[in-house]
N, C-alpha and C positions, 0 to 999 in steps of 0.2 A: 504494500500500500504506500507507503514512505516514498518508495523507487518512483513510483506512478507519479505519484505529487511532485517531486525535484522536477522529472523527465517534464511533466508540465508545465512547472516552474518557467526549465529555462526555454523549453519553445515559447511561452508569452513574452517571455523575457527577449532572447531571439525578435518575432514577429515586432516589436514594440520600439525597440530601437533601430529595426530594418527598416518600419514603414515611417521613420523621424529622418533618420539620413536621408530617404528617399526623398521626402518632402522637400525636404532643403535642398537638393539637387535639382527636383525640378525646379523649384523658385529660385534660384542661382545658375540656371541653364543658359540663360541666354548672355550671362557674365563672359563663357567661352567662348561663343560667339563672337561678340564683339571685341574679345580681346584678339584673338586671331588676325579678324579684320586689320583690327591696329599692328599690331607685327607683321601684318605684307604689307601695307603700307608702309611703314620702318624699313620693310627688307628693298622694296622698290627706291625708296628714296636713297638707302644707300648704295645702290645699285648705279644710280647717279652720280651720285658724288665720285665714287669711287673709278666713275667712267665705264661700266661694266654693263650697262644698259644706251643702246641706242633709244633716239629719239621716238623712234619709230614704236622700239620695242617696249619703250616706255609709256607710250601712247597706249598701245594695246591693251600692257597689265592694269594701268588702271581705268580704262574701260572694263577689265574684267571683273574689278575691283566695285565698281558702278553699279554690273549686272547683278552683283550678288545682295547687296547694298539694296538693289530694286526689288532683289525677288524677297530678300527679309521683310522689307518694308512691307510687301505688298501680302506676306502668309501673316503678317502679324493683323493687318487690318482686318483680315477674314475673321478674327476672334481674339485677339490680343495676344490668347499666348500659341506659341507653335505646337503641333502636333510633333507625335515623334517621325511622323514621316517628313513633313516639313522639314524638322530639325535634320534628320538623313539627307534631303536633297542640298541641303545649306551647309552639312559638312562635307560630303562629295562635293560639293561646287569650289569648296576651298580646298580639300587636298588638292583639286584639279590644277585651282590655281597656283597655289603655293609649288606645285612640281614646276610648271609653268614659269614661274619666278626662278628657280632655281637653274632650269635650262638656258632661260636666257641670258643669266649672269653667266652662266659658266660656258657659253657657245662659241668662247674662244674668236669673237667677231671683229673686226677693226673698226674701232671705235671714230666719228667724227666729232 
């Protein structure tokens, strides 16, 4: 009987502070978001400086940078907070981009 009661114990125990973490993760979700955002921004502008980004190709990322920016805007209006599919296609959209940033910095191109 004793066993029973601990074993229950700690799955409430378990269940109780799984569904607390959770909470705060989702309510703190869209913090990684836009921190990302900000660090390819950071990594483009140093990309620049450094001369490591053509004009061109600077153009580009942050037009990519725009797109993503649009389509947050635009899954947040739907209902304020993102679904988890939502949040999927807005983290696909940034590994995309972030590979993207890194190719172009490192494509070895003659810089004007």
């Amino acid at each position: 009987m004793r066993r029973l009661f601990v074993g229950t114990l700690l799955v409430g125990l378990c269940a109780a502070f799984g569904s607390t973490s959770l909470a705060q993760s989702r309510s703190n979700r869209h913090i990684g978001i836009n921190a990302r955002e900000q660090r390819q921004k950071e990594r483009i502008e140093q990309g620049i400086r450094s001369g490591e980004l053509t004009r061109r190709e600077t153009a580009r990322l942050f037009a990519e940078q725009a797109a993503i920016r649009a389509d947050e805007a635009r899954a947040r209006r739907s209902g304020g907070e993102l679904t988890w599919r939502e949040r999927l296609r807005l983290e696909r959209e940034l590994d995309r981009a972030s590979r993207d940033i890194y190719r172009q910095k490192h494509d070895d191109q003659d810089r004007h």
